[in-house]
mmJSON file of the N, C-alpha and C atoms, coordinates in Angstrom:
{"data_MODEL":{"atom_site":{
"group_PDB":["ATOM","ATOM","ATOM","ATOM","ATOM","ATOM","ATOM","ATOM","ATOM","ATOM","ATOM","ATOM","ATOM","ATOM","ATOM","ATOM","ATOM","ATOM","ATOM","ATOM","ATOM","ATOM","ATOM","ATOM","ATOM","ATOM","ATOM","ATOM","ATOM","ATOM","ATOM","ATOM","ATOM","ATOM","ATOM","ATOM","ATOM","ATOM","ATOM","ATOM","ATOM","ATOM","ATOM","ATOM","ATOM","ATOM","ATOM","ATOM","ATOM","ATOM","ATOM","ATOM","ATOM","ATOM","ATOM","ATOM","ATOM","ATOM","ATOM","ATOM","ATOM","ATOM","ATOM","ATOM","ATOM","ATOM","ATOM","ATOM","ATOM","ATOM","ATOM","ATOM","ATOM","ATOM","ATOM","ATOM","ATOM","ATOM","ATOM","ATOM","ATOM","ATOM","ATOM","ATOM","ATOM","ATOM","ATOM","ATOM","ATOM","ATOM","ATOM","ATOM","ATOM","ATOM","ATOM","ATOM","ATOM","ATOM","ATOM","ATOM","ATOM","ATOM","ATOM","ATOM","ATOM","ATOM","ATOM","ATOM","ATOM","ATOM","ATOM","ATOM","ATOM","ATOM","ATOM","ATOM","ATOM","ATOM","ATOM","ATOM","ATOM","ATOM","ATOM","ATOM","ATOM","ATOM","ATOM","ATOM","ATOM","ATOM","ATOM","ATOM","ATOM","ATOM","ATOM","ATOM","ATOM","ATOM","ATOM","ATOM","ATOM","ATOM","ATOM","ATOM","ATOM","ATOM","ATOM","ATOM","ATOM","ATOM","ATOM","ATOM","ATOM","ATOM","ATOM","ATOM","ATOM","ATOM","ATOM","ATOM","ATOM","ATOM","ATOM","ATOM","ATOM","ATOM","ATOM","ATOM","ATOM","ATOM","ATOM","ATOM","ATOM","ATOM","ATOM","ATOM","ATOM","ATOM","ATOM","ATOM","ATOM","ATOM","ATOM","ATOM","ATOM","ATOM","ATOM","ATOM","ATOM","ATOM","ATOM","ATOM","ATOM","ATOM","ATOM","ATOM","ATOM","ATOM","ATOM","ATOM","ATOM","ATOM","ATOM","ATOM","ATOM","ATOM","ATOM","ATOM","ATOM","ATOM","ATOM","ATOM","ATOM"],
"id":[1,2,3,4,5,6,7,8,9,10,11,12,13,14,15,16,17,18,19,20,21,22,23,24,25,26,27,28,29,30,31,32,33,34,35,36,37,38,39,40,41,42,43,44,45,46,47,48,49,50,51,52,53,54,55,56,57,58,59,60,61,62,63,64,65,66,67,68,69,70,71,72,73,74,75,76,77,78,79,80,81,82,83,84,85,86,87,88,89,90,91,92,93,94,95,96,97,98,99,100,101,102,103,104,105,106,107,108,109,110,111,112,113,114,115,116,117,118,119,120,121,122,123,124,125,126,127,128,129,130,131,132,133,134,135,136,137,138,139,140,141,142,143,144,145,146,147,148,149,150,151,152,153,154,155,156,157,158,159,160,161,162,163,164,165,166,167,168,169,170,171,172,173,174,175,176,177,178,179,180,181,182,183,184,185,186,187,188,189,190,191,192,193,194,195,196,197,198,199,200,201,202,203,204,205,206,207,208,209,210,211,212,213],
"type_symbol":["N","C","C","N","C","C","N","C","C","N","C","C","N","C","C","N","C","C","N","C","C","N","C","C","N","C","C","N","C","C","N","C","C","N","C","C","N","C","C","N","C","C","N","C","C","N","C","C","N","C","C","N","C","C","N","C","C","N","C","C","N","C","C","N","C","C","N","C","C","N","C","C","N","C","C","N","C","C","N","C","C","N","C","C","N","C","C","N","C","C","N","C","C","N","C","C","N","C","C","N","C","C","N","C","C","N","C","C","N","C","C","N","C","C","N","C","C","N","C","C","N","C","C","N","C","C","N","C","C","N","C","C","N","C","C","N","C","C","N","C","C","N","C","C","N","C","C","N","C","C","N","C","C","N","C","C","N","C","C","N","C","C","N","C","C","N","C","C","N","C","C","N","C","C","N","C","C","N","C","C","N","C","C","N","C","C","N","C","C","N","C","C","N","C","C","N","C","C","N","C","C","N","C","C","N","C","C","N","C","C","N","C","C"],
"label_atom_id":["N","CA","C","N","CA","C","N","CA","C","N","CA","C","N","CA","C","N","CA","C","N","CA","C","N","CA","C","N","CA","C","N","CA","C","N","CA","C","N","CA","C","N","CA","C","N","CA","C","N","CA","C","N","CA","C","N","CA","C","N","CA","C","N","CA","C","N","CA","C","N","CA","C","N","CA","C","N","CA","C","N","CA","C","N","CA","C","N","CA","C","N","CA","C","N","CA","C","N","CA","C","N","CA","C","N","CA","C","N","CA","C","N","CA","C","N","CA","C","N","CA","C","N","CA","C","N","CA","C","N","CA","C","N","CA","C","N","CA","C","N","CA","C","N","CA","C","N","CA","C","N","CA","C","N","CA","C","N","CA","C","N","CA","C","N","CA","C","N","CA","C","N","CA","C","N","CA","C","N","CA","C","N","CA","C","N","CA","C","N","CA","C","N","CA","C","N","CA","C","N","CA","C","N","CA","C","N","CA","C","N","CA","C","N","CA","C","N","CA","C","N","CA","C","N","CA","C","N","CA","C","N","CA","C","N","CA","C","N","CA","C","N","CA","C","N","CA","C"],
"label_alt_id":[null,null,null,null,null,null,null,null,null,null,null,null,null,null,null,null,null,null,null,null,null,null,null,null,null,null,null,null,null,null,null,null,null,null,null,null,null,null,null,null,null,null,null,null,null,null,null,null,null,null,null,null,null,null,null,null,null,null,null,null,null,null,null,null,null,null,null,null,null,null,null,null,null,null,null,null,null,null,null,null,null,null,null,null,null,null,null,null,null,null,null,null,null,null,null,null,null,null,null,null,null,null,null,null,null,null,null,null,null,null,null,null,null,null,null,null,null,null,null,null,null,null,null,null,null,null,null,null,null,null,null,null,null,null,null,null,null,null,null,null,null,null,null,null,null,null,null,null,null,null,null,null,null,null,null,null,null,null,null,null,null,null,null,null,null,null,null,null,null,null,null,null,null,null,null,null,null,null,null,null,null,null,null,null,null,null,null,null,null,null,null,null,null,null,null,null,null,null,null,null,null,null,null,null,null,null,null,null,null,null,null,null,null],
"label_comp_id":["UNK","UNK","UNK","UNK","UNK","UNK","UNK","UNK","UNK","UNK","UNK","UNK","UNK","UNK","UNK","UNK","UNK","UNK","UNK","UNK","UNK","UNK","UNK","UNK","UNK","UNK","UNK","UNK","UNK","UNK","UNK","UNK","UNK","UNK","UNK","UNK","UNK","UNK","UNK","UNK","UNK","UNK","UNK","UNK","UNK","UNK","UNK","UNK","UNK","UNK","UNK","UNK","UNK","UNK","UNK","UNK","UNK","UNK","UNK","UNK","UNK","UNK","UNK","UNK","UNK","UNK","UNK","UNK","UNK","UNK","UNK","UNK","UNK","UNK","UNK","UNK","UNK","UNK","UNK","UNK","UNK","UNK","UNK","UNK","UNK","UNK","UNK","UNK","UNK","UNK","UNK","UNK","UNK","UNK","UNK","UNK","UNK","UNK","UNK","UNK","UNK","UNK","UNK","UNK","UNK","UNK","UNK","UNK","UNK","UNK","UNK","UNK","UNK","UNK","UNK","UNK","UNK","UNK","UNK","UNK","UNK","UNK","UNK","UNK","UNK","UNK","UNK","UNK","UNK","UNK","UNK","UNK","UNK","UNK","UNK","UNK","UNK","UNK","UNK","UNK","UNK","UNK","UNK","UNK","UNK","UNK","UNK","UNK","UNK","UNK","UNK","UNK","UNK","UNK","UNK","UNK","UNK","UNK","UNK","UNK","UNK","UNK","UNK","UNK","UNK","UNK","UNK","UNK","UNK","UNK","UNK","UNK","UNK","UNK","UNK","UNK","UNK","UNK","UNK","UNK","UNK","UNK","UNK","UNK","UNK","UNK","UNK","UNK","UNK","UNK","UNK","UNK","UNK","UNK","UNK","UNK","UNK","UNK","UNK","UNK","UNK","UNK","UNK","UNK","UNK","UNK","UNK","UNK","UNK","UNK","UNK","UNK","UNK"],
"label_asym_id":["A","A","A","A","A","A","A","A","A","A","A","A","A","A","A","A","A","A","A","A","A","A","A","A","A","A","A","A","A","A","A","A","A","A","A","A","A","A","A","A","A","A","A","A","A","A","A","A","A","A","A","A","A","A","A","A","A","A","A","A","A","A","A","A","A","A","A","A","A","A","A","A","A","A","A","A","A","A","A","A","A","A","A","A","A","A","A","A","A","A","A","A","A","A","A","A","A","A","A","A","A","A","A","A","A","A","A","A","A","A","A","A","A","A","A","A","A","A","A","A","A","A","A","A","A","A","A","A","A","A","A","A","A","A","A","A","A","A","A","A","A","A","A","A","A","A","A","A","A","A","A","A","A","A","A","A","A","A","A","A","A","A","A","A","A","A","A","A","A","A","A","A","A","A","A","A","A","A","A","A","A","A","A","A","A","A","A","A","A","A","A","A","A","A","A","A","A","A","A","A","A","A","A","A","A","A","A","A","A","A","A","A","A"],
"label_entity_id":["1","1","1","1","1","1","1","1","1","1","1","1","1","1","1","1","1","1","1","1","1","1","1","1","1","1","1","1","1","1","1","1","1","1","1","1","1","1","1","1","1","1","1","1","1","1","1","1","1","1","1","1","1","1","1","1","1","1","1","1","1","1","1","1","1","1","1","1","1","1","1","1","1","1","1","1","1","1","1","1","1","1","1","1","1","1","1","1","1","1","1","1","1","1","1","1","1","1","1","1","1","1","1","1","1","1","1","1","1","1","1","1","1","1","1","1","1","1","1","1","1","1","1","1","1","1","1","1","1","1","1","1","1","1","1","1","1","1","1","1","1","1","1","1","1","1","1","1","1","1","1","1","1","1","1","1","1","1","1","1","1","1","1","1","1","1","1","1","1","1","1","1","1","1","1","1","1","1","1","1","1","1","1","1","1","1","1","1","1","1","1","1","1","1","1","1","1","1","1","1","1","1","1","1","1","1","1","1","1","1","1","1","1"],
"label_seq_id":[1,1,1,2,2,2,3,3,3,4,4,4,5,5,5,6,6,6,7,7,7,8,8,8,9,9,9,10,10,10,11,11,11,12,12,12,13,13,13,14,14,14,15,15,15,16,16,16,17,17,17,18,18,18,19,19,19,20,20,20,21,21,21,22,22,22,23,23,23,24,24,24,25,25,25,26,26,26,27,27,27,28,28,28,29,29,29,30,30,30,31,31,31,32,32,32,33,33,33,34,34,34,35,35,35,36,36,36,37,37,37,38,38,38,39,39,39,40,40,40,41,41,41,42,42,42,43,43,43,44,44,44,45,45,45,46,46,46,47,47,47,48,48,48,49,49,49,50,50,50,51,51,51,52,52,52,53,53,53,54,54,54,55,55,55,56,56,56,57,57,57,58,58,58,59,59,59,60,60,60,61,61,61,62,62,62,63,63,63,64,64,64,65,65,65,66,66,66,67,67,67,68,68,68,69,69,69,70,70,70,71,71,71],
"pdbx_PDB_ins_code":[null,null,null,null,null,null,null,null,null,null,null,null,null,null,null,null,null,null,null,null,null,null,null,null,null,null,null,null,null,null,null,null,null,null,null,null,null,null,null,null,null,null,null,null,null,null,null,null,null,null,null,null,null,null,null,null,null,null,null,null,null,null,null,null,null,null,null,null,null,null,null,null,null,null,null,null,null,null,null,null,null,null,null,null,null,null,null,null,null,null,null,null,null,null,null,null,null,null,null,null,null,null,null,null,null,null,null,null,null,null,null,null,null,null,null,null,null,null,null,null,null,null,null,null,null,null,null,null,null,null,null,null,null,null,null,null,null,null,null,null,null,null,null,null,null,null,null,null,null,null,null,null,null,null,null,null,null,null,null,null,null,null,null,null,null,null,null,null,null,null,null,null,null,null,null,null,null,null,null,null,null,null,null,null,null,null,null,null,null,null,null,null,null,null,null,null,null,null,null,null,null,null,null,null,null,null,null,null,null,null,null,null,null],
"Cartn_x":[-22.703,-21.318,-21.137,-22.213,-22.125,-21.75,-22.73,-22.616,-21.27,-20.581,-19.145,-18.059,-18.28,-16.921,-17.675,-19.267,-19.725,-19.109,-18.891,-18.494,-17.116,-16.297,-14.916,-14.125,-14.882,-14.835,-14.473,-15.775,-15.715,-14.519,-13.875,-12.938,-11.922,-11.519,-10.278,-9.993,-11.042,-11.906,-11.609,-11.964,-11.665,-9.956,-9.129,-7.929,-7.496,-7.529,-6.652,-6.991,-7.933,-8.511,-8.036,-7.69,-7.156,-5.22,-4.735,-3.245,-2.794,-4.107,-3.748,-3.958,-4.933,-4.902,-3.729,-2.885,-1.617,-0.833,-0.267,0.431,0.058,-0.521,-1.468,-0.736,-0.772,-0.543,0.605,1.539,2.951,3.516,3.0,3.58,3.327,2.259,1.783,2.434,2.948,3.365,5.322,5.753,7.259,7.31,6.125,6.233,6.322,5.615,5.869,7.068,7.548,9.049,9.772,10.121,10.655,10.944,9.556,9.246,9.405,9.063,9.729,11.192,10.858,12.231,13.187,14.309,15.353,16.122,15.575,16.433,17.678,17.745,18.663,19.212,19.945,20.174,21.133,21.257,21.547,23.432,24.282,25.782,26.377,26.57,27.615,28.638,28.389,29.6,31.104,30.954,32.387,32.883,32.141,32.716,32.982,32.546,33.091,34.438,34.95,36.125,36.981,38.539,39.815,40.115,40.638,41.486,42.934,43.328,45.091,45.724,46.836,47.713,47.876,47.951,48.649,49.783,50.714,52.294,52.46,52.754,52.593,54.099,54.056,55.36,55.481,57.041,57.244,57.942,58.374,58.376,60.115,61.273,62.233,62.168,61.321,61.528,60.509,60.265,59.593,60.398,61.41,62.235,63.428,63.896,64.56,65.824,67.205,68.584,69.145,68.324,68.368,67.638,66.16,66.028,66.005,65.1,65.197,65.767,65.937,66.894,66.323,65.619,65.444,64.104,63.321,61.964,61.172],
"Cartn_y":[-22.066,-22.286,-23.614,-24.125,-25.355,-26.371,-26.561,-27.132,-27.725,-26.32,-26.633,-26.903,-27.017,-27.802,-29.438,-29.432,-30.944,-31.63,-30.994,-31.033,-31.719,-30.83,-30.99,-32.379,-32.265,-34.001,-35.119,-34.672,-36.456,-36.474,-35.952,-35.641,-35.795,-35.674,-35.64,-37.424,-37.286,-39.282,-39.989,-39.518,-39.98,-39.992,-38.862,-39.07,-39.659,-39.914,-40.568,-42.109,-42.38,-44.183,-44.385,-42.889,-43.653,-44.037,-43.069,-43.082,-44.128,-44.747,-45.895,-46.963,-47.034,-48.759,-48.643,-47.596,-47.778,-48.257,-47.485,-47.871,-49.347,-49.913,-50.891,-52.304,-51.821,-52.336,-52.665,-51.015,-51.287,-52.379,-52.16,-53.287,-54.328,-55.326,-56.504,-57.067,-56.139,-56.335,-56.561,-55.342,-55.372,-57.053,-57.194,-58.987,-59.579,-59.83,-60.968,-61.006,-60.004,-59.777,-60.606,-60.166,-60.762,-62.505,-62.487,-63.537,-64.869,-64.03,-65.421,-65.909,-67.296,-67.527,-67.418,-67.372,-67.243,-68.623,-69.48,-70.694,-70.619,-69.922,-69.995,-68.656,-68.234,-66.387,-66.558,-65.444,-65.425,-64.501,-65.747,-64.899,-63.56,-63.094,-61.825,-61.834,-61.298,-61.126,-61.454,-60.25,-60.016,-61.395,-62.313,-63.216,-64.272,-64.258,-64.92,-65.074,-63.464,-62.83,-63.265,-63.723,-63.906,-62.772,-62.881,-61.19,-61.415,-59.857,-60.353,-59.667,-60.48,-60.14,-58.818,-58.369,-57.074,-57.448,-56.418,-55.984,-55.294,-55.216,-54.452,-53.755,-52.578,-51.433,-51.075,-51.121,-50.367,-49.461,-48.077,-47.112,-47.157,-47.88,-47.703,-48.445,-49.008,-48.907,-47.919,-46.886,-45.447,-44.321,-44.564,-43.998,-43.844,-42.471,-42.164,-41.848,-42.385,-41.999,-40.706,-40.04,-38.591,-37.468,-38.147,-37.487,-36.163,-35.74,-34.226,-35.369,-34.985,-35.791,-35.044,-33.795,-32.753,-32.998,-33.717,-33.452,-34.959],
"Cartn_z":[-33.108,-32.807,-32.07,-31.617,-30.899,-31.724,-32.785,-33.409,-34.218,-34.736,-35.045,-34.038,-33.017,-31.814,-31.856,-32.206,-32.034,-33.451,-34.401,-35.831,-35.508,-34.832,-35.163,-34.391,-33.294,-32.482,-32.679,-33.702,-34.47,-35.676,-35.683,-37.103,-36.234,-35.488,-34.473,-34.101,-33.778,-33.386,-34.595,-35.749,-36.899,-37.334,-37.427,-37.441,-36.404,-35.556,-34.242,-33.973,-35.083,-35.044,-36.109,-37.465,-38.332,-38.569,-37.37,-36.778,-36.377,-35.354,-34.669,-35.204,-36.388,-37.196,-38.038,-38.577,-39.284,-38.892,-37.356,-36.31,-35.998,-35.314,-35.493,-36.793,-37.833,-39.212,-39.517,-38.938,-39.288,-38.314,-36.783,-35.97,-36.231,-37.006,-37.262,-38.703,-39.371,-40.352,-40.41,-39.34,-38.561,-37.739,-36.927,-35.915,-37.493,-38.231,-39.188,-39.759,-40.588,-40.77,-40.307,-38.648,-37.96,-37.664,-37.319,-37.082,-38.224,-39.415,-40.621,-41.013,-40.929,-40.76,-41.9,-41.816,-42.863,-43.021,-43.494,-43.73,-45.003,-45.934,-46.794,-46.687,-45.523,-45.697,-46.943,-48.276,-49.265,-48.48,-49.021,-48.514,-49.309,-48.747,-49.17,-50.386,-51.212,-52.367,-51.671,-50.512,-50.163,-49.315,-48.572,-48.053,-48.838,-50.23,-51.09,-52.104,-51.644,-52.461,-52.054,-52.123,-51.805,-51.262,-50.112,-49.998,-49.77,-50.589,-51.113,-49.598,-49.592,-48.155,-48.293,-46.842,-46.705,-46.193,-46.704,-46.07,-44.708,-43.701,-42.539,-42.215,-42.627,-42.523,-41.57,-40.872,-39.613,-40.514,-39.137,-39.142,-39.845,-39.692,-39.796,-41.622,-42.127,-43.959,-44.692,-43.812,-44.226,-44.223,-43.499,-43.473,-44.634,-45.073,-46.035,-45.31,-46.355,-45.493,-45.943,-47.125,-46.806,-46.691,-46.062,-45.563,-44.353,-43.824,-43.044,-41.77,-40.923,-39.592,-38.244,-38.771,-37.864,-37.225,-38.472,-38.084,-37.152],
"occupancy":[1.0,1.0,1.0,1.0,1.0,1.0,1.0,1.0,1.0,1.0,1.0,1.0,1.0,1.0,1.0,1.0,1.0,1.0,1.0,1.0,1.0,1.0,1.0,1.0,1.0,1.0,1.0,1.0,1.0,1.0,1.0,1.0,1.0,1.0,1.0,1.0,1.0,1.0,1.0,1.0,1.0,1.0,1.0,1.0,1.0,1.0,1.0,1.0,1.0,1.0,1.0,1.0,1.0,1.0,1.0,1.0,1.0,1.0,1.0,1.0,1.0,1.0,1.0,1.0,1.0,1.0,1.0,1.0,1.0,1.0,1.0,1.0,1.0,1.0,1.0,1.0,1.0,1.0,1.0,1.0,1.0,1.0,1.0,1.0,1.0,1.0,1.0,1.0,1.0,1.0,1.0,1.0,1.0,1.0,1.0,1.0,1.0,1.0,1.0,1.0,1.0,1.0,1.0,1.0,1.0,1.0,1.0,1.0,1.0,1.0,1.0,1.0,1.0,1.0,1.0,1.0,1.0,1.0,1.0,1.0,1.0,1.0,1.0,1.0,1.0,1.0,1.0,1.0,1.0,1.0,1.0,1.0,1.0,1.0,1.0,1.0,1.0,1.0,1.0,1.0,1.0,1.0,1.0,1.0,1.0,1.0,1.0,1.0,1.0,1.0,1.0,1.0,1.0,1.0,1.0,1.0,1.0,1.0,1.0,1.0,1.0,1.0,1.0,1.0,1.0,1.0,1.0,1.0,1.0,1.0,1.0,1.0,1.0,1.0,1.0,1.0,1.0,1.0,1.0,1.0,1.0,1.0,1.0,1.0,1.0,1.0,1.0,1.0,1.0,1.0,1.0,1.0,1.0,1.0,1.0,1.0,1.0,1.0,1.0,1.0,1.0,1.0,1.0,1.0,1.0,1.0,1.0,1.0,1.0,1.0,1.0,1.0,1.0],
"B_iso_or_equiv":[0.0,0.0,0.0,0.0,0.0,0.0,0.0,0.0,0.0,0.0,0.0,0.0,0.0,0.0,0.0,0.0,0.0,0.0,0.0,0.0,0.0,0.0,0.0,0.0,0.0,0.0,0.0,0.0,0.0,0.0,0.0,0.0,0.0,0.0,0.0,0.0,0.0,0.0,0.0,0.0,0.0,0.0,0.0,0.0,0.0,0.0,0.0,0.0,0.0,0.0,0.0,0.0,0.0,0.0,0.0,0.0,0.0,0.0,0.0,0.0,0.0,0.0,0.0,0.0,0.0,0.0,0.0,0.0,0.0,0.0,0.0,0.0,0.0,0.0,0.0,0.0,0.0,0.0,0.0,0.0,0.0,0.0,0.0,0.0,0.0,0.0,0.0,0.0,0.0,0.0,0.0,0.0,0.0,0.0,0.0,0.0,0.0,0.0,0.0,0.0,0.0,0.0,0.0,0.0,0.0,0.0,0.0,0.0,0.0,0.0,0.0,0.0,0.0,0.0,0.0,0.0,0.0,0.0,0.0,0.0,0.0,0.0,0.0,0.0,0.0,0.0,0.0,0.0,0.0,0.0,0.0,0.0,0.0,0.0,0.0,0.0,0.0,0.0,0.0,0.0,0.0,0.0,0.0,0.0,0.0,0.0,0.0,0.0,0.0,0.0,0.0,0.0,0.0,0.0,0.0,0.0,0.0,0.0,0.0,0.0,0.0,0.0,0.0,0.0,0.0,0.0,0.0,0.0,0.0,0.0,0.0,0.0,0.0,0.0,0.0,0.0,0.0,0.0,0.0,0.0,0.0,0.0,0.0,0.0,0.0,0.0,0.0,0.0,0.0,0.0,0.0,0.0,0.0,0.0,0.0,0.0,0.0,0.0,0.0,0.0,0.0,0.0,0.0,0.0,0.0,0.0,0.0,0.0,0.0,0.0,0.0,0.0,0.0],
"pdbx_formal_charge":[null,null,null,null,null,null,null,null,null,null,null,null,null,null,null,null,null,null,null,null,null,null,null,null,null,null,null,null,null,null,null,null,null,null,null,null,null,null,null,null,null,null,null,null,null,null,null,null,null,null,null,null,null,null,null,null,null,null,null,null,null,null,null,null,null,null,null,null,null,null,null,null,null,null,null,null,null,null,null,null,null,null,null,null,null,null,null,null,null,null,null,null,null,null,null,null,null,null,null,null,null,null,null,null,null,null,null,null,null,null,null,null,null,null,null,null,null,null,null,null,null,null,null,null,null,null,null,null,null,null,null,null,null,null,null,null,null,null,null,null,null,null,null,null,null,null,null,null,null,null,null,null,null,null,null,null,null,null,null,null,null,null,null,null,null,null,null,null,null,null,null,null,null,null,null,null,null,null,null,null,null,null,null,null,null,null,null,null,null,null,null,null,null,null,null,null,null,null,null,null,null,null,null,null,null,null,null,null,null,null,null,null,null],
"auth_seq_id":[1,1,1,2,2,2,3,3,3,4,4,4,5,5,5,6,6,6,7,7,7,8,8,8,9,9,9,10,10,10,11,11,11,12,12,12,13,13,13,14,14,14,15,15,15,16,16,16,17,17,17,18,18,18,19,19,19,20,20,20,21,21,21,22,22,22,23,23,23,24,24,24,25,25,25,26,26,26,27,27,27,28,28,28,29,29,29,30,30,30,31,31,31,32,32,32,33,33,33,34,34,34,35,35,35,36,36,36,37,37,37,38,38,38,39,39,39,40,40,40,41,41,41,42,42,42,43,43,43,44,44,44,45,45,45,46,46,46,47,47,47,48,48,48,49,49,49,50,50,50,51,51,51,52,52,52,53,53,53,54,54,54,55,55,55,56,56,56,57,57,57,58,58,58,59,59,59,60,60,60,61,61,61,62,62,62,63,63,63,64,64,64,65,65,65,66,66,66,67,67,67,68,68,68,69,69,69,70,70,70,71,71,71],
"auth_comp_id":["UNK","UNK","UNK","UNK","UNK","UNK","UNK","UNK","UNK","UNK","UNK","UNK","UNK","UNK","UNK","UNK","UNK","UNK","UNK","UNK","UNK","UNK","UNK","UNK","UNK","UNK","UNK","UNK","UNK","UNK","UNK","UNK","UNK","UNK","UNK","UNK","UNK","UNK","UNK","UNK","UNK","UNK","UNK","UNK","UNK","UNK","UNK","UNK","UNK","UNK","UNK","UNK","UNK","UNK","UNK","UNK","UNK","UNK","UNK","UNK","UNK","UNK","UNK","UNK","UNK","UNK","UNK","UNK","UNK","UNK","UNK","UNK","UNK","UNK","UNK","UNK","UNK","UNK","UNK","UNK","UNK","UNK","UNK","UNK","UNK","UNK","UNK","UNK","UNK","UNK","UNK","UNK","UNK","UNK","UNK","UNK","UNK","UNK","UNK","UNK","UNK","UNK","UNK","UNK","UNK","UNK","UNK","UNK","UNK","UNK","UNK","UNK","UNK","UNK","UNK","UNK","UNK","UNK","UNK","UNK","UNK","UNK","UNK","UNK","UNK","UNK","UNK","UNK","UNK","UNK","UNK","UNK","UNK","UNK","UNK","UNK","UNK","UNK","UNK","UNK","UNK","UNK","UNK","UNK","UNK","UNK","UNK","UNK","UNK","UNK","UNK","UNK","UNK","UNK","UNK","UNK","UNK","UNK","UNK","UNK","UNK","UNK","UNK","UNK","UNK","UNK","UNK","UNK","UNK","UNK","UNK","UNK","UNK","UNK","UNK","UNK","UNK","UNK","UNK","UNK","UNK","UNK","UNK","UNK","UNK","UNK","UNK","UNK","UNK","UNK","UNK","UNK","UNK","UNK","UNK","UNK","UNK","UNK","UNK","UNK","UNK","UNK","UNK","UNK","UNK","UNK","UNK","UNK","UNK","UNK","UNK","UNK","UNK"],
"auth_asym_id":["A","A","A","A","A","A","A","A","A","A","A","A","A","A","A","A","A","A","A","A","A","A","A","A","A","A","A","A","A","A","A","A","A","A","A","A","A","A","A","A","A","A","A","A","A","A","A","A","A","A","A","A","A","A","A","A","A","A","A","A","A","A","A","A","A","A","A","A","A","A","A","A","A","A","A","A","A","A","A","A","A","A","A","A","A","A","A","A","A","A","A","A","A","A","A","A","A","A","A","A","A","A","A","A","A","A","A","A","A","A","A","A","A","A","A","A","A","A","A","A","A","A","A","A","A","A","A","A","A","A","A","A","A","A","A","A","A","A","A","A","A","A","A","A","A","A","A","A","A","A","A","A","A","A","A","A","A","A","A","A","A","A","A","A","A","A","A","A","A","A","A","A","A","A","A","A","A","A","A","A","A","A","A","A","A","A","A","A","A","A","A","A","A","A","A","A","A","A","A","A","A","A","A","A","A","A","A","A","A","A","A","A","A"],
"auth_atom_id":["N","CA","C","N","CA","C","N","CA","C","N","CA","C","N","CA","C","N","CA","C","N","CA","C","N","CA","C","N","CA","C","N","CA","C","N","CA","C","N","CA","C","N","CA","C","N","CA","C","N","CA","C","N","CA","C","N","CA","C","N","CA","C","N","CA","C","N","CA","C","N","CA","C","N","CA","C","N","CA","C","N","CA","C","N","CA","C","N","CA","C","N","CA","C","N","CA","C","N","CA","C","N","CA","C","N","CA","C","N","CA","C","N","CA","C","N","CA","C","N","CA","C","N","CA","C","N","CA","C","N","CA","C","N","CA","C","N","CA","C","N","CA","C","N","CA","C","N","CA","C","N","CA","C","N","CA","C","N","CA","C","N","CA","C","N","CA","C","N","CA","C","N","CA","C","N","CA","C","N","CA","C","N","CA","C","N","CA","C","N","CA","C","N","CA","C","N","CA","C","N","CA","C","N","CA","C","N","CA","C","N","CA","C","N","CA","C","N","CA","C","N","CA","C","N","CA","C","N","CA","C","N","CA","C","N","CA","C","N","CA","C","N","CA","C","N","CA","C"],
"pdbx_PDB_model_num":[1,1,1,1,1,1,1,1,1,1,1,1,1,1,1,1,1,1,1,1,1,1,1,1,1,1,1,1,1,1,1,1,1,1,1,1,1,1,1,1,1,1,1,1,1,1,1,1,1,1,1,1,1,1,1,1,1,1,1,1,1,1,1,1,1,1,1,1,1,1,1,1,1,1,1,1,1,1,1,1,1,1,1,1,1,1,1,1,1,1,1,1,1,1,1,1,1,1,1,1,1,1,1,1,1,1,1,1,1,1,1,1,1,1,1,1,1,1,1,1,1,1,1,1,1,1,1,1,1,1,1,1,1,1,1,1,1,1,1,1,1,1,1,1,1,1,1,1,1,1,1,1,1,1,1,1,1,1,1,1,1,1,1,1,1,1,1,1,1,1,1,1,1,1,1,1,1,1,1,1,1,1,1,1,1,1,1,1,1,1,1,1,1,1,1,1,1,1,1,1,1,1,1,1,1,1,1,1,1,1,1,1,1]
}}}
C-alpha cells in the first residue's frame, strides 16, 4: 500500500507542472498580443456609414385632438 500513495505523488507533480506550463503559455502568449503593435487598426463599417437625421418629437405633436382627454 505504500507503494501506491508513492505512485500517486508523482502524477499529481505531473498534473500540476503540466497546469502550470499552460498557464505559463497562455500568459506569454496574452503579453505578446498585447504588446504588438497595431499600426493600421482596420475601421469599422459603421463609422463609415452616413447616418440619416433623426426627428425629435415632443409630447404636444403625439398628441391626438380626439383623443381620450381623461387619460
Amino acid at each position: 500500500m505504500a507503494q501506491a500513495e508513492e505512485k500517486r505523488l508523482p502524477t499529481f507533480r505531473f498534473l500540476a507542472l503540466v497546469l502550470a506550463l499552460t498557464l505559463l503559455l497562455f500568459a506569454v502568449i496574452g503579453a505578446l498580443i498585447t504588446l504588438y503593435p497595431q499600426n493600421n487598426p482596420v475601421p469599422a463599417r459603421e463609422a463609415k456609414k452616413t447616418v440619416p437625421q433623426v426627428r425629435q418629437l415632443n409630447r404636444e405633436c403625439l398628441r391626438q385632438d380626439d383623443g381620450n382627454k381623461g387619460s
